[in-house]
C-alpha positions, 0 to 999 in steps of 0.5 A: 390750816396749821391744825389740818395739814390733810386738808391743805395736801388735798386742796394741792392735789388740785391743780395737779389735775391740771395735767391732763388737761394739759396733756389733752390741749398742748401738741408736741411742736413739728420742730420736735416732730421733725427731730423724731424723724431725724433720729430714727432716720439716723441723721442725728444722735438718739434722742435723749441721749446721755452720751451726746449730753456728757461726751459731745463738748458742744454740749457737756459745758453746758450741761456741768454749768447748767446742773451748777446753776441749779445747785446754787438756786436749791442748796441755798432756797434750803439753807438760806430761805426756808432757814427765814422761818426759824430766823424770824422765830428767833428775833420775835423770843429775842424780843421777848415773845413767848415760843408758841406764839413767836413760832405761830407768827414766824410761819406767818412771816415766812409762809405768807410775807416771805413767799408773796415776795418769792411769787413776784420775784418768780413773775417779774423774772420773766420780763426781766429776762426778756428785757436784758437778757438771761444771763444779766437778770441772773446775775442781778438777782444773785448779786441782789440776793448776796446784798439782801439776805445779811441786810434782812437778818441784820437791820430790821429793828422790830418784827413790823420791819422784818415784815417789811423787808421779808418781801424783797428778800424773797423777790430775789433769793427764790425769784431767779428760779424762775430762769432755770425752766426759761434758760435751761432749754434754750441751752439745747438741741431738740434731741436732748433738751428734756433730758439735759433739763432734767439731768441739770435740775436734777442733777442739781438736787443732788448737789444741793444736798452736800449744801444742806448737809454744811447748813446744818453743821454750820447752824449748829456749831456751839454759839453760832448766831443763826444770823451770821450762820445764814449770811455765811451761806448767801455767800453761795450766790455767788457762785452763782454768778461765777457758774453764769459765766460760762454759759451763753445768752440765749436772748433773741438766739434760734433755738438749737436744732 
């Protein structure tokens, strides 16, 4: 598939047709119906309104801490875990595999080993989520990810090993994404929930950005090992854990109306 990236961009198109059936079968909720209802009526603040989002501290917090959040899980899935693939190119020629090859099996490790890890990372955190809570299987995973990425660039003693520690490295650096379309809505008020899940995960793209900007300054320093380099920033996991902490469990709470 390597050779014929067009068709691999096709065969994506595909689930996006999924929309419309989506879009045709899933109504909208009477609770949303009935916050239409309320504001045009008045009884409440405009729907999707930014002003209640950033000014009303009732929700502001939760927005900043929230767009935080997503800062931490995008700036780190593109300096720390997207960045496995040159990582794991650099070991195989470090053993003495020639540079096409070892780029061809990098793809493999972080393609495929790699992203089986992430995908039931991703799946397992919504049990999880139920089982202990938003914020704790966050902080699990972050703290999981802070411990597993210098383990994973530093202990494998040869290509098979790294394959075997690729999973679990993906389970928790790219999983916990998983909570931010759990947990983010939970945040809020049917009045502004689509747009302050919007404005943290988008607002986080943002910021993530100034996080790849010091990634790639930091890789390329004279002499600097790709592994320190990356181990450096699994530090921003937790930043994570201290940004979780202002925000509340929404576990077996209603949802705000």
């Amino acid at each position: 598939m390597g050779a014929n990236w067009r068709v691999a961009f096709l065969i994506g198109v595909l689930p996006a047709l999924l929309v419309l059936w989506v879009r045709a079968r899933v109504k909208e909720p009477e609770s949303w119906k009935q916050a239409v209802a309320r504001a045009a009526s008045g009884e409440t603040a405009q729907l999707g309104s930014f002003r209640d989002l950033l000014l009303n501290p009732r929700w502001n917090r939760r927005a900043i801490f929230g767009m935080l959040l997503a800062a931490v899980g995008l700036g780190t899935f593109w300096a720390v875990a997207v960045g496995w693939q040159d990582l794991a190119r650099e070991y195989l020629i470090r053993d003495g595999v020639v540079a096409s090859a070892a780029a061809e099996r990098a793809k493999f490790a972080y393609g495929n080993v790699q992203a089986l890890g992430a995908g039931l990372g991703m799946l397992a955190f919504g049990p999880l989520c139920v089982r202990f809570g938003r914020k704790r299987t966050f902080v699990y995973y972050l703290l999981a990810a802070t411990v597993v990425v210098p383990i994973t660039c530093f202990l494998p003693g040869s290509y098979e090993a790294l394959l075997l520690m690729l999973p679990l490295f993906g389970f928790f650096t790219v999983g916990f994404h998983a909570g931010f379309a759990v947990y983010f809505p939970e945040l809020f008020p049917n009045h502004l929930r689509a747009t302050a899940t919007g404005f943290c995960f988008n607002g986080g793209r943002l910021l993530a950005s100034t996080v790849l900007i010091f990634s790639g300054w930091l890789k390329a320093l004279p002499g600097m090992d790709l592994r320190v380099a990356t181990s450096c920033l699994a530090g921003l996991f937790l930043l994570g854990l201290l940004f979780i902490a202002f925000l509340p469990e929404t576990r077996n709470q209603p949802l705000q109306e």
